[in-house]
N, C-alpha and C positions, 0 to 999 in steps of 0.2 A: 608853535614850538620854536624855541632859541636857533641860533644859528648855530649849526653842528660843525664846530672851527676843530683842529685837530689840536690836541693837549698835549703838551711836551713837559717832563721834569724841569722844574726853576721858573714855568710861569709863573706870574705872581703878581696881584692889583694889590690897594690899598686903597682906605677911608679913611679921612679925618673929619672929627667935630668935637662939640664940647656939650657935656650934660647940663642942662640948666636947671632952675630951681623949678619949675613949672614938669620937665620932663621925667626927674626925680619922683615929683609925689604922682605924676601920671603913672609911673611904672610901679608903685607901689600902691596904688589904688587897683591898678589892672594884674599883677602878681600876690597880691593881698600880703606882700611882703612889706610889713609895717613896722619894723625895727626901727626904732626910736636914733639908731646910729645915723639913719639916713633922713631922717625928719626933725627930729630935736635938738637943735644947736645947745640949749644949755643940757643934755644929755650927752650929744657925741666931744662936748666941752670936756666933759671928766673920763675919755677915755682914749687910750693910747695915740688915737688918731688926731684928736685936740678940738678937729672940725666935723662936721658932716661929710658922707662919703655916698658918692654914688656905689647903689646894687654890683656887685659883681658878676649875677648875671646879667644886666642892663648893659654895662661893658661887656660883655662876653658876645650877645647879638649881635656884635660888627660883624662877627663872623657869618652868621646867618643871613645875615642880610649881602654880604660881597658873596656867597657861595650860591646861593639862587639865582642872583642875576647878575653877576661878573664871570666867575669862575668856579666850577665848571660854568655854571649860569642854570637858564630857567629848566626843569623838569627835573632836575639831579634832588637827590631824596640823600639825607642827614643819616648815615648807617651809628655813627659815634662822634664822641668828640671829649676831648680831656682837657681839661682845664688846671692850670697853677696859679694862684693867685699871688703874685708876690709883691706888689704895691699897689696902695689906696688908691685910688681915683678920688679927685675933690670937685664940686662941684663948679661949673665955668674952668674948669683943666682942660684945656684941648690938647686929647689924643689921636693917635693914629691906630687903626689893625689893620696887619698884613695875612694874607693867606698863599701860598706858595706852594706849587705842587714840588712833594718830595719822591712819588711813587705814582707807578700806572699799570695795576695789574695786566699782563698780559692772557692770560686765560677767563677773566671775568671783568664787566666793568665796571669796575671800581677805583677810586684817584685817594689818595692818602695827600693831606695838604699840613704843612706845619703853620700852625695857628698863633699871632703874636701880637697884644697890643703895646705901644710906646709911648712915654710920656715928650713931653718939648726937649727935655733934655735925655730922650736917648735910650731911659734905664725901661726895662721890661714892667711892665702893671701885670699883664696876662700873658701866660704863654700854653702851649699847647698842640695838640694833634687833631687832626679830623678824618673820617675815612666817610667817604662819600660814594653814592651808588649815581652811575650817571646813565643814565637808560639808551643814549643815543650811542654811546659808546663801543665800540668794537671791542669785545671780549672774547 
């Protein structure tokens, strides 16, 4: 089991990486999400985006993955999570997601974290909320 550290509102880690081309058709091989946006360049050519786009759930895992073993960390179980997509991710873009506790219920355990990925310059890609069950937890 994780280390059971005590969780205050406004903690908050963060990841950065970049989607590469090899990681793209992995994640659409293993999602069997095979939209032509995110594999066919003379396809995602004639559509609003111009390029290819990484998944937007493929971006959205940052989250999953800092919430299992960052914060809360390892045994905490994925109760929700909402998603806005509001900018393309391109492939080799290095992003960042944050996760931040906003709430800690006091009667049950459970931590509410606001969910956010940013592009180099700043503007939001993903944004979101998460409500997490963290079993170590004093409730």
């Amino acid at each position: 089991m994780s280390e059971q550290r005590e969780l205050k509102v406004g903690d908050k880690v963060s990841i950065t990486r970049t989607f590469s081309e090899q990681d793209v058709r992995d994640y659409a091989r293993l999602s069997m999400d095979t939209n032509p946006v995110h594999l066919d360049a003379d396809y995602a050519a004639a559509t609003q985006f111009r390029e290819r786009i990484v998944h937007g759930m493929f971006v959205g895992s940052l989250f999953t993955a800092m919430l299992g073993t960052q914060l809360p960390g390892e045994g905490s179980i994925y109760v929700s999570q909402s998603l806005k997509f509001r900018l393309p991710v391109h492939l080799d873009e290095e992003v960042t997601g944050t996760v931040e506790i906003t709430d800690i219920r006091s009667d049950k355990p459970f931590v509410t974290l606001k969910t956010t990925v940013v592009n180099t310059a700043g503007k939001a890609v993903i944004e979101g909320e998460a409500v997490i069950y963290v079993p170590w937890l004093k409730g």
